[in-house]
BAROGU-495010 format. One record per residue (C-alpha): residue in three letters; x, y, z; residue number from 1. Coordinates in Angstrom, 3 decimals. Layout:
// residues N
@resn:ala | x:X | y:Y | z:Z | resi:NUM
...
//
This chain:
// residues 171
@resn:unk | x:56.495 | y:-114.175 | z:-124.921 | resi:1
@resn:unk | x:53.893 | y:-116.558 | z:-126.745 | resi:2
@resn:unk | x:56.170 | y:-119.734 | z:-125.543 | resi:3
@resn:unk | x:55.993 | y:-118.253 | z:-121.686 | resi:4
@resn:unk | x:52.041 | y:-117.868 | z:-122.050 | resi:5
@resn:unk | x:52.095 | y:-120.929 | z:-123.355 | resi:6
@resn:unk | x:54.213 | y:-122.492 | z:-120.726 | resi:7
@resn:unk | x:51.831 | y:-120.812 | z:-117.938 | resi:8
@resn:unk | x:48.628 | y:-122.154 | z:-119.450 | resi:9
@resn:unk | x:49.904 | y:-125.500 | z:-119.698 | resi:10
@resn:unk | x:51.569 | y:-125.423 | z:-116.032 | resi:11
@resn:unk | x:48.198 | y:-124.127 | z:-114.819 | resi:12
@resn:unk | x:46.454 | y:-126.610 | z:-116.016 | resi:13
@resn:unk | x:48.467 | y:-128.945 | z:-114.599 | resi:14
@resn:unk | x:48.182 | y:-127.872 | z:-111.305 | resi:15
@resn:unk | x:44.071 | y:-127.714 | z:-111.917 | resi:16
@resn:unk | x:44.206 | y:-131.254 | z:-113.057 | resi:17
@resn:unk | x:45.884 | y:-132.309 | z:-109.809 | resi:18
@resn:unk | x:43.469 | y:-130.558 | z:-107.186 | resi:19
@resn:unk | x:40.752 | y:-132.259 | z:-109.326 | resi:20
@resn:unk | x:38.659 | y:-135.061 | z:-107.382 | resi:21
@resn:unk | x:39.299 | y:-138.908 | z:-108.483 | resi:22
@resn:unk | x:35.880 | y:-140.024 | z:-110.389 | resi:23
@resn:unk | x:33.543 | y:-141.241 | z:-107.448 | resi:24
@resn:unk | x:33.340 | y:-144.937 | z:-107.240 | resi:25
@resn:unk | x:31.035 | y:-147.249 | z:-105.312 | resi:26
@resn:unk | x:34.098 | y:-147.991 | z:-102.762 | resi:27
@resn:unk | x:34.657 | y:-143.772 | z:-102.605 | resi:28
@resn:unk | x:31.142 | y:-143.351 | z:-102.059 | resi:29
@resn:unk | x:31.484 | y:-145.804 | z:-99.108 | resi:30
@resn:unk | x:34.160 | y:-143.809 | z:-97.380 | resi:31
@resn:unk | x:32.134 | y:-140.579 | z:-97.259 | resi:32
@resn:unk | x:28.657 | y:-142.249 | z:-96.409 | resi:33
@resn:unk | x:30.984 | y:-143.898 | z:-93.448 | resi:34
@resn:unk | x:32.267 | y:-140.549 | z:-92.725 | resi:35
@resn:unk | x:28.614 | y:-139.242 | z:-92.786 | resi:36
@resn:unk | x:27.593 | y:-142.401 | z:-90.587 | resi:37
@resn:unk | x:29.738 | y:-144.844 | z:-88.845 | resi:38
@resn:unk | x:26.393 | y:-146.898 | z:-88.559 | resi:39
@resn:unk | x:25.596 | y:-146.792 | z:-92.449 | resi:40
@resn:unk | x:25.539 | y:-150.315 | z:-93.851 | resi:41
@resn:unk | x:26.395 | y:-151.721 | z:-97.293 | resi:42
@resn:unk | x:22.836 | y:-153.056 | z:-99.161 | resi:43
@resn:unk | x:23.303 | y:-154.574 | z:-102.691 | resi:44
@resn:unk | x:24.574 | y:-151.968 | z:-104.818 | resi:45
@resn:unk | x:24.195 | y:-149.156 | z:-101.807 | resi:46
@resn:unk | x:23.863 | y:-147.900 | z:-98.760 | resi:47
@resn:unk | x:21.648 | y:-147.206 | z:-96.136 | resi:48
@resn:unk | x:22.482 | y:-144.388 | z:-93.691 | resi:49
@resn:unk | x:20.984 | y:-142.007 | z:-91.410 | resi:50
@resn:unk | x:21.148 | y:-138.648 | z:-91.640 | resi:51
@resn:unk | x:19.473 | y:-136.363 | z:-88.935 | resi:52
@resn:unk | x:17.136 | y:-139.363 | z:-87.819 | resi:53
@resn:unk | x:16.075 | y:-139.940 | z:-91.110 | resi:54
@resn:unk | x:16.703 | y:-143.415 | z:-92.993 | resi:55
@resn:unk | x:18.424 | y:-142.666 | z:-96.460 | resi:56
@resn:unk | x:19.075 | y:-145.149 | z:-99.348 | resi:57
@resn:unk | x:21.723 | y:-144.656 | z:-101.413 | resi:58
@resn:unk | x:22.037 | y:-146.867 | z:-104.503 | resi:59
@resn:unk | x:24.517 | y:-147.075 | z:-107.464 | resi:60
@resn:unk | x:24.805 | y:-148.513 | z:-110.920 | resi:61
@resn:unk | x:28.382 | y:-148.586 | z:-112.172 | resi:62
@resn:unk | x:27.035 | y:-150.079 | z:-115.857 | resi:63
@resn:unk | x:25.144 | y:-146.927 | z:-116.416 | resi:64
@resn:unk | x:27.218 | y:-144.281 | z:-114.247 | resi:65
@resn:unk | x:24.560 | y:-143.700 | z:-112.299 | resi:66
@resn:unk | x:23.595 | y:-143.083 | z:-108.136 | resi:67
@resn:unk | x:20.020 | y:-141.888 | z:-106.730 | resi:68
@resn:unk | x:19.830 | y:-141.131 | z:-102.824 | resi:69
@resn:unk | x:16.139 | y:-141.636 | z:-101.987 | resi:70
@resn:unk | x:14.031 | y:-141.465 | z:-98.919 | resi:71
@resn:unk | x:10.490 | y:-142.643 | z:-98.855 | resi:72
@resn:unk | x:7.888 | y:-139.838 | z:-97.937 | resi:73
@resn:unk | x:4.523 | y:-140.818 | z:-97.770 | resi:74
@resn:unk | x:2.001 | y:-142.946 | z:-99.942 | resi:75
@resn:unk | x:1.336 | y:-141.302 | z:-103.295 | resi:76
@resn:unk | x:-2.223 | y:-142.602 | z:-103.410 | resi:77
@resn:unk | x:-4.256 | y:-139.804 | z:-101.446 | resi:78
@resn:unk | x:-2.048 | y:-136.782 | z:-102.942 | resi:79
@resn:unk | x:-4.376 | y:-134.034 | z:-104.114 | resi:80
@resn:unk | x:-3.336 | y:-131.473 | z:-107.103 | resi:81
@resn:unk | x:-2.778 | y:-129.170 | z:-104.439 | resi:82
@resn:unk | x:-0.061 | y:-132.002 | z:-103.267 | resi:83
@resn:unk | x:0.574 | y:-132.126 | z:-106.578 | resi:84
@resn:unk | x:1.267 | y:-128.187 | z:-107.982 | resi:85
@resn:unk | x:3.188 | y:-127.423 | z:-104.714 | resi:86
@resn:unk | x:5.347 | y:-129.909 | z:-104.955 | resi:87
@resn:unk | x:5.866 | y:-129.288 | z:-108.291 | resi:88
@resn:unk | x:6.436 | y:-125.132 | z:-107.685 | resi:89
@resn:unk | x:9.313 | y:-127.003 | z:-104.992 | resi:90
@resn:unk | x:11.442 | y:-129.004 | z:-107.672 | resi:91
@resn:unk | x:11.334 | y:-125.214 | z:-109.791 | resi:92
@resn:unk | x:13.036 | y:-122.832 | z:-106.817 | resi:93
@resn:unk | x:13.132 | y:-124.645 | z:-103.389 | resi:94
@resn:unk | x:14.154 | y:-128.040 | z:-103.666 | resi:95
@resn:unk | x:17.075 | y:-127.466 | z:-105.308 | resi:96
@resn:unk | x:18.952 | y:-130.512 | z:-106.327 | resi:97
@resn:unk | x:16.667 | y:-132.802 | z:-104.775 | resi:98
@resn:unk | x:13.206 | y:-133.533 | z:-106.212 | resi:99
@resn:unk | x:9.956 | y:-134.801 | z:-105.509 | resi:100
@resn:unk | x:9.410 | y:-138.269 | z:-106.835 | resi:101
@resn:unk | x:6.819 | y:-140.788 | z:-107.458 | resi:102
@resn:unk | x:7.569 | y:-144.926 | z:-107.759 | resi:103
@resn:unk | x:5.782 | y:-147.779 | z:-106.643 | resi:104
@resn:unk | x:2.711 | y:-145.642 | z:-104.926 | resi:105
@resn:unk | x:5.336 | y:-143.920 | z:-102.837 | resi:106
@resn:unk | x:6.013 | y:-140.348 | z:-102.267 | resi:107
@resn:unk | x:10.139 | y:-139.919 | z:-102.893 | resi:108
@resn:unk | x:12.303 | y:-137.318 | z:-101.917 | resi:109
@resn:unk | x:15.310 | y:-138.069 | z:-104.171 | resi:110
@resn:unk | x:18.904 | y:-136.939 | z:-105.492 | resi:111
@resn:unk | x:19.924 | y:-138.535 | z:-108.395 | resi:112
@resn:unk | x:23.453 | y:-137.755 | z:-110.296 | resi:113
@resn:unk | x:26.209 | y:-139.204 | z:-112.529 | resi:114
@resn:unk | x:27.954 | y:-141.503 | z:-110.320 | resi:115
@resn:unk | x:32.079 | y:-140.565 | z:-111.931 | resi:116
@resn:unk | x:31.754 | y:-136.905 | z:-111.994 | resi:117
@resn:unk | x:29.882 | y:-136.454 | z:-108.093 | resi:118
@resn:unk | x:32.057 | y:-134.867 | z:-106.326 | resi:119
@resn:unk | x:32.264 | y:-135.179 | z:-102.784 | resi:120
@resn:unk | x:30.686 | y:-131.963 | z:-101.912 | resi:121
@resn:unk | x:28.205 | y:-132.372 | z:-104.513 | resi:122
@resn:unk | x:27.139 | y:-135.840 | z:-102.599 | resi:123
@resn:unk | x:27.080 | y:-134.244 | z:-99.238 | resi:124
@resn:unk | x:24.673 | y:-131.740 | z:-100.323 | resi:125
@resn:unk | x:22.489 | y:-133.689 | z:-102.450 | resi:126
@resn:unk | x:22.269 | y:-135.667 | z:-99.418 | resi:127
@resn:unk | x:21.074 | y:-133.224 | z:-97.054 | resi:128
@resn:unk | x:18.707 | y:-131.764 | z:-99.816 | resi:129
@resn:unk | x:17.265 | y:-134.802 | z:-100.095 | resi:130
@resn:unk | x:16.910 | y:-134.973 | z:-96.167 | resi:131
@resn:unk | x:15.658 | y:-131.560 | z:-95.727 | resi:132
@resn:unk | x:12.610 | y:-132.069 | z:-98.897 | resi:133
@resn:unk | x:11.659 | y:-134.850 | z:-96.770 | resi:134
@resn:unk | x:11.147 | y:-133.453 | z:-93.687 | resi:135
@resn:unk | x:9.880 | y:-130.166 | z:-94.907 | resi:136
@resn:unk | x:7.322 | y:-131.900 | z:-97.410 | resi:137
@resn:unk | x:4.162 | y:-130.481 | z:-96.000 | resi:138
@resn:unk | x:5.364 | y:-127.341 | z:-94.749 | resi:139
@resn:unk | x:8.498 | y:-125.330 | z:-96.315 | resi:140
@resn:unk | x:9.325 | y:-127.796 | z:-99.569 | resi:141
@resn:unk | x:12.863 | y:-126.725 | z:-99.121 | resi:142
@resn:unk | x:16.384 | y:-128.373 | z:-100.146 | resi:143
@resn:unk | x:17.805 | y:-125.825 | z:-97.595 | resi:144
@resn:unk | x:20.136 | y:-123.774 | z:-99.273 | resi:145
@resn:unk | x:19.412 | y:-120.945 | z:-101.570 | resi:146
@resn:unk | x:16.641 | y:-120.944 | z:-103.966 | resi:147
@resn:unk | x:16.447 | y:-120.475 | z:-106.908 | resi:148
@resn:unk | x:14.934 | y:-117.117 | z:-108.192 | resi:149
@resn:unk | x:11.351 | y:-116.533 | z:-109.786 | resi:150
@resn:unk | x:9.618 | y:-119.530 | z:-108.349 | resi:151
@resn:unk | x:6.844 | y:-119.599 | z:-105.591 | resi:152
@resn:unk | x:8.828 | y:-121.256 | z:-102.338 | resi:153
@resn:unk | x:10.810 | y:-118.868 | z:-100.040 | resi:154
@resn:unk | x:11.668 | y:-120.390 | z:-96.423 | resi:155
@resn:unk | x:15.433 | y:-121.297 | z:-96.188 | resi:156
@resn:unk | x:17.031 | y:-124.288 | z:-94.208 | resi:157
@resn:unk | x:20.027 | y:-124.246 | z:-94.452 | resi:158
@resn:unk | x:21.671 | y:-125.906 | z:-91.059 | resi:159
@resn:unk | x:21.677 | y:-129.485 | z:-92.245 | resi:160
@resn:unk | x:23.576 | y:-128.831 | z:-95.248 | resi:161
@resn:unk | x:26.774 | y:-126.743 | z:-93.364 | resi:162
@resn:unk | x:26.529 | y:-129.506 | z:-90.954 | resi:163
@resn:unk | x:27.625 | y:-132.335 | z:-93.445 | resi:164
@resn:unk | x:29.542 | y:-130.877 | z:-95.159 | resi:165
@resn:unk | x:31.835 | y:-129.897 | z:-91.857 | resi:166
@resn:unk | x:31.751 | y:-133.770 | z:-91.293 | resi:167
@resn:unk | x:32.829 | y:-134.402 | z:-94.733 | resi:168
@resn:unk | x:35.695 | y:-132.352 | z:-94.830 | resi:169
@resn:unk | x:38.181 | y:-134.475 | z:-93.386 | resi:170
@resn:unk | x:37.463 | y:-136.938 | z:-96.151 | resi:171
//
C-alpha cells in the first residue's frame, strides 16, 4: 500500500512538472508581447508595446532575473501629499500588482517581477494592471481586478485585464 502511495505521489508529480510553464526568457517574453501587439518593437533589452492606446515599456535584465513594465504618468514635481497618501492607500488594496512609482521626476505606473518564474498569465496581468493604474491615476487608482481587503480604494476595472488575457491564450 505505502509503495502504491508512493508510486501515485511520484506519478503526480510528474504530470505537475510537465503542465508547468518553461522559465520566461527575453525571446518568450517576445512571443507574448507580439501576441499582445503585432506592432510592439524590440528596444535594447525590451519592448515597447501598446496596450489600449497606451505606450508600455517593457525591459529585462537576464544578469539579475529581473523585468519591470513601466509607463510614464505625469511629472512628479507638482504632486501634493494628497497625490502622495492616495496613491500610496492605491499600492495597499487597489493597484494590485502594479504600483505607483517615482524615477527621474516622473510619475510611473509600474510592474516589476522575477523575470524566470513570470508566468505567462502573470505577465498579461501585470501588464494590464500597469495599464489600468495609469489611466485611472487621478480618478479610481485601480489595477482592475479585485482588491485587496481593508484598504481605502473600491472602484473595480476589470475589462482590460479579461481582454488580454483572451489574446494571450493561444500562446
Amino acid at each position: 500500500m505505502i509503495r502504491l502511495a508512493l508510486f501515485v505521489i511520484f506519478l503526480a508529480g510528474g504530470l505537475a512538472a510537465q503542465e508547468a510553464e518553461p522559465p520566461m526568457t527575453y525571446e518568450r517574453l517576445g512571443k507574448i508581447i507580439f501576441a499582445l501587439d503585432p506592432e510592439a518593437q524590440p528596444r535594447g533589452p525590451g519592448f515597447q508595446l501598446t496596450v489600449s492606446d497606451v505606450p508600455v515599456l517593457v525591459i529585462t535584465d537576464a544578469n539579475a532575473d529581473r523585468m519591470r513594465a513601466m509607463v510614464p504618468i505625469r511629472s512628479a514635481e507638482d504632486l501634493t501629499v494628497e497625490d502622495m497618501q492616495r496613491m500610496m492607500q492605491a499600492n495597499f488594496d487597489s493597484a494590485l500588482d502594479a504600483r505607483y512609482a517615482i524615477a527621474n521626476g516622473t510619475l510611473w505606473a509600474a510592474f516589476i517581477h522575477p523575470l524566470s518564474p513570470l508566468e505567462k498569465d502573470q505577465l498579461i496581468s501585470g501588464l494590464a494592471q500597469t495599464v489600468n493604474i495609469a489611466t485611472t491615476y487621478g480618478s479610481l487608482y485601480s489595477g482592475g481586478a479585485q482588491q485587496f481587503g481593508g484598504g481605502d480604494s473600491n472602484d473595480l476595472q476589470r475589462a482590460l485585464i479579461d481582454e488580454l488575457l483572451k489574446k494571450g491564450e493561444e500562446i
